[in-house]
N, C-alpha and C positions, 0 to 999 in steps of 0.2 A: 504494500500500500504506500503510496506517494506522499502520504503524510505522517507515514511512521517510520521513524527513526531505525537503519540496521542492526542499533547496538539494543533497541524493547524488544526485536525483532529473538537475536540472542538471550534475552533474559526471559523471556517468555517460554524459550525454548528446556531452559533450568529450572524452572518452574514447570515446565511440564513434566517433565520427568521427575522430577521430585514430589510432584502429587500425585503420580502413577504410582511411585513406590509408597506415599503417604496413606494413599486411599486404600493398599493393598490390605493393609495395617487397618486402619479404622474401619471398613467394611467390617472383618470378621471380630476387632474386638470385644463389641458388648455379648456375640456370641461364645466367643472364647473366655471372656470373664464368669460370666452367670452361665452357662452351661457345660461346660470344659472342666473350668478351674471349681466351679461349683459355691461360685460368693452371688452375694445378693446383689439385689438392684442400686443398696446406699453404698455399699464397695467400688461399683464402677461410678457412680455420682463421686466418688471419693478422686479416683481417676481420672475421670475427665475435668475433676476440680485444678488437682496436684499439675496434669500435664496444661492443661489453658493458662493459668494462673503464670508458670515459668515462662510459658511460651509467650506470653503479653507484658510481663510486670517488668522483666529486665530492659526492654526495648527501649524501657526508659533509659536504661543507664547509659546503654549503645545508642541510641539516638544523639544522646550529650554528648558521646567520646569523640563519634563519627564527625557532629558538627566543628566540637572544639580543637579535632587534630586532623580535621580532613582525613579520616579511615573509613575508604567505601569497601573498593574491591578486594580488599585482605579479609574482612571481617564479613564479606560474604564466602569466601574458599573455606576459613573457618566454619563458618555456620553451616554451611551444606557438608562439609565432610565431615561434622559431629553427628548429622542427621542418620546422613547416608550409613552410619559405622553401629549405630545404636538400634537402627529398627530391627535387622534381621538376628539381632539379639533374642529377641522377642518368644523365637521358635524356643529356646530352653527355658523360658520363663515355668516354674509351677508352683505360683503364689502372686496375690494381687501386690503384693507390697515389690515383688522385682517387676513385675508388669506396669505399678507407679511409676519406683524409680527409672526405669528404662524411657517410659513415654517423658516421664522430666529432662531425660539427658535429651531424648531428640527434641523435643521443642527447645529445648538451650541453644539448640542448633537454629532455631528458626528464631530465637531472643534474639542472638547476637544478628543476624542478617538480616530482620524483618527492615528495621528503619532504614538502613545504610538504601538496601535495594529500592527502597519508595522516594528515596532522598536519590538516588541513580534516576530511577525513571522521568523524577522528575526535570533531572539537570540534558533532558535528552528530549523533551516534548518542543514538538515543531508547532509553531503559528498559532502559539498559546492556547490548544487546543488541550487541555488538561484530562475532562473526561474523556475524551477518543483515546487518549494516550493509557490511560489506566484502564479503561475498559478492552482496549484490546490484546493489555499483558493481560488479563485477567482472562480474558477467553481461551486464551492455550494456559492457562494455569488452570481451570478448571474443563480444559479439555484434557488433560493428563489425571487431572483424578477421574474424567469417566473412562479413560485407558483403563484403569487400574480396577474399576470395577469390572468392566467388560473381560479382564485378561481374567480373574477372580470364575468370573463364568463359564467361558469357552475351560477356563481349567477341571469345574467340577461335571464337565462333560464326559473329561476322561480319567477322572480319578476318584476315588472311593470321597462321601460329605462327612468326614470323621477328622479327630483331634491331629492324627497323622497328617494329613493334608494342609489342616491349617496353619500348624507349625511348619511344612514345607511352604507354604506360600509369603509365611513372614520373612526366610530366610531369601528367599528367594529375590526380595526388593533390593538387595545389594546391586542389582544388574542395574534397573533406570536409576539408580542413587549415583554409582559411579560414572555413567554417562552423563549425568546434570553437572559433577563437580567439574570434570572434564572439559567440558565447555567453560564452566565460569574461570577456568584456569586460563584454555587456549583462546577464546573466542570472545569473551565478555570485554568490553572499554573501560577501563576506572573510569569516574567522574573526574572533570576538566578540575584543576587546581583554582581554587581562590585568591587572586593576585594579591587582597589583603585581608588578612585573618580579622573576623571583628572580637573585639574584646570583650565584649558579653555573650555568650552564647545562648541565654535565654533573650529572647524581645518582650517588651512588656506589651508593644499590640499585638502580639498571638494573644493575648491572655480574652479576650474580645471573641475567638473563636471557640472558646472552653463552651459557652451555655449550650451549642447546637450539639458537643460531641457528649456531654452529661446526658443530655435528653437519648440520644442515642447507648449509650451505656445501661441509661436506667432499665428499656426494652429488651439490651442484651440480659439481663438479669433474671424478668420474667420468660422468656421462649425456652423452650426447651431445645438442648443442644441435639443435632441429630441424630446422636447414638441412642437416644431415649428412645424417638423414632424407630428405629432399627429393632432396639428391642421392642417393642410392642408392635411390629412387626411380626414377629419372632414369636411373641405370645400369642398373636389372631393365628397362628396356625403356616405360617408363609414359612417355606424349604429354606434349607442353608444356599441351596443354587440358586431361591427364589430371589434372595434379599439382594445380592448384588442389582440383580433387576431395577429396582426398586431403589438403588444409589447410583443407576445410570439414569434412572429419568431424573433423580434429583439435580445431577450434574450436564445432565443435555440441555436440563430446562436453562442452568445458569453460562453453559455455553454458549448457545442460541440468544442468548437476551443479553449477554456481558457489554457486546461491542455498541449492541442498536441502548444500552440502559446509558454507559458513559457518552454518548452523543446525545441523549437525553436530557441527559445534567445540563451540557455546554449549551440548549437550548431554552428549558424550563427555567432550569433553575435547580437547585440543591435540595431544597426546602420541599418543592413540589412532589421529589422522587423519592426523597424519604417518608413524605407522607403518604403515597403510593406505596412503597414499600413494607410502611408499618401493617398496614391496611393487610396485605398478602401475608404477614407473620402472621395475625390475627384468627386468619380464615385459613392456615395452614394445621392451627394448634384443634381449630375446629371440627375439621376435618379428618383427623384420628379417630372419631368415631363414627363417620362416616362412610367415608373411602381411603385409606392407605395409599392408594396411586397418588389421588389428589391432596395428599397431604403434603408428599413431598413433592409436589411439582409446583404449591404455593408458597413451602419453606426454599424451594431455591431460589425462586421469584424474588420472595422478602432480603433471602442474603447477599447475591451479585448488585440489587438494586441498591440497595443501603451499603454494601462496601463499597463500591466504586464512587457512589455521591460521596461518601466523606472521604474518600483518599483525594480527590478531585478537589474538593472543599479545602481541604488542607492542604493541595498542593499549590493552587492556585492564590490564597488567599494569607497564607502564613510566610514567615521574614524567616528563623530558624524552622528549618521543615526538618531536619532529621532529628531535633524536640519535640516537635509537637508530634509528628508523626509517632515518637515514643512515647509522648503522654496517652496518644490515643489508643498504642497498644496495651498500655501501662492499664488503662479505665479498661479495657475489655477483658483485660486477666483480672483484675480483681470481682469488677460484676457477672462475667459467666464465670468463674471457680464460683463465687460464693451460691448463683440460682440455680448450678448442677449438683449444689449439695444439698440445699432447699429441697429441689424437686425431688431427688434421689429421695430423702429422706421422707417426704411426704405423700411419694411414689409407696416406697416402704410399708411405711406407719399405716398409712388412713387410706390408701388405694390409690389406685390409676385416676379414677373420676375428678380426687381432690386435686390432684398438682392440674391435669386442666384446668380447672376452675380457680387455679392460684393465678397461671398463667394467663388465664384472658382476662382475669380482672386487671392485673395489674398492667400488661401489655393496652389495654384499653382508659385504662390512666396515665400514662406515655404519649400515648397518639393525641390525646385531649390536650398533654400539655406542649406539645408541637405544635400544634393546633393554635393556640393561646400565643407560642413564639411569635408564629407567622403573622399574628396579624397585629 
């Protein structure tokens, strides 16, 4: 494409393959946890707490390092070759507490890289075209996690749906991990050098863009992450071959929609998309007791739309971006750990029915106060 940059082109391509090998991994985990390892649904809520929480909270720190000593491309080789080394660990895991730790180390991997790389993309966007630019990394990055589902499938075509299988397929993400790092070695551009370093590296006009990414945090807190999804899947009765199904339409939907949602943004407006987007989390959570199909096909809807308006948002509108861009990973490790441990827990305790009804109330007190933003 004539308006995207060869080097999004490259990073796009690392990001693919690094969420073929991610998604290899999160497909079968809430399987592997609660029926495998044999813990409960508040153990993987405990999980998916430990591993988001690392993979968002540090970004802050790397955001800081990246801005204040210009460290992009190094501290993406680091972050993907921690990712890439930790997941196919996975297959010897037999206990939720090494299945924690391990998913902690690989998102460490995706801490230290998150900011640098959004803080990359953005030092590479043509004709100030912000959401084109990040919606269309985002489309082969979540065209590689439907890789990863799809590969998950065509495999359980020709192999037994048992514990032996899914520990082969954990180890097996070493393959797209080391072709991701590979690239970001040979093929990836640092970011252009700062002729002069500024001397604060926080701005106090970002601080102005905090109220839109709080409102957005607070929404991350009530939705349920999509491993919940998966599993209650899993409990309607849906095959272990079935469920990958079921994480390619999640991921086709936010293929298809990633590039036409960031030209959206540069059109609408930010505000607009998010409130479209809130809307589709809303009627995603709903639809669990509905349709299954349609549940995930309005949870991708909600995700690609709402991530690409705020990396957009922050890229175009913030002075230090590889800060903010870490405060906003920083805000999404702390509010989805703490509403995976919520729901897990209230999943648990008091059943399925209550964490829905946790979820749309709260989720629908978000939308109100976006709402309230915008005007």
């Amino acid at each position: 494409m004539k308006n995207i940059d060869k080097n999004i082109f490259y990073i796009g391509l690392v990001s693919f393959f690094t969420d073929m090998s991610s998604n290899m991994v999160k497909t079968l985990l809430p399987v592997f946890v609660v029926y495998v390892l044999s813990e409960g649904v508040d153990k993987l809520g405990i999980i998916i707490a430990i591993a988001t929480f690392v993979s968002y909270a540090f970004r802050i720190l790397f955001g800081y390092l990246s801005d204040k000593y210009q460290i992009v491309k190094p501290f993406l080789i680091v972050g993907y070759l921690l990712s890439t080394i930790s997941k196919p660990l996975l297959g010897f895991s037999h206990s939720f507490i090494s299945v924690a730790l391990l998913q902690g180390v690989e998102r460490m991997g995706k801490a230290i890289r998150s900011a640098s790389k959004d803080s990359l993309i953005s030092s590479y966007v043509l004709n100030n075209e912000h959401g084109r630019t990040f919606g269309f990394h985002k489309m082969l990055d979540i065209a590689g996690e439907l890789s990863g589902a799809f590969l998950i499938f065509v495999l359980f075509l020709f192999i037994a749906q048992d514990e032996k299988s899914i520990r082969l397929i954990f180890e097996l993400t070493i393959i797209p991990g080391l072709i991701a790092v590979a690239i970001v070695i040979f093929l990836v551009k640092d970011a252009p050098k700062k002729l002069k370093k500024e001397k604060n590296v926080i701005n106090k006009e970002d601080y102005q863009l905090f109220p839109i990414l709080f409102i957005y945090f607070g929404f991350l807190f009530f939705i349920m992450s999509d491993q919940f999804f998966i599993l209650k899947a899993r409990s309607e009765g849906f095959s272990l071959a079935t469920i990958p199904l079921l994480v390619m339409m999640l991921t086709a939907v936010q293929t298809l929609m990633s590039y036409y949602g960031g030209v959206l943004s540069d059109k609408i407006g930010v505000i607009r998309v998010m409130l479209l987007a809130f809307i589709f989390g809303i009627i995603s959570i709903s639809m669990l007791n509905v349709n299954i199909w349609l549940a995930f096909t309005f949870l991708g809807l909600f995700t690609v739309l709402s991530l690409n308006a705020i990396r957009a948002y922050i890229s175009q509108y913030s002075k230090s971006k590889g800060f903010v861009f870490g405060v906003f990973y920083g805000g999404v490790a702390v509010f989805s750990a703490l509403g995976a441990i919520v729901v897990g827990y209230i999943w648990k305790n008091y059943g399925f029915e209550s964490s829905v009804l946790f979820s749309e109330i709260g989720m629908s007190f978000m939308l109100v106060i976006l709402l309230l933003r915008r005007a």
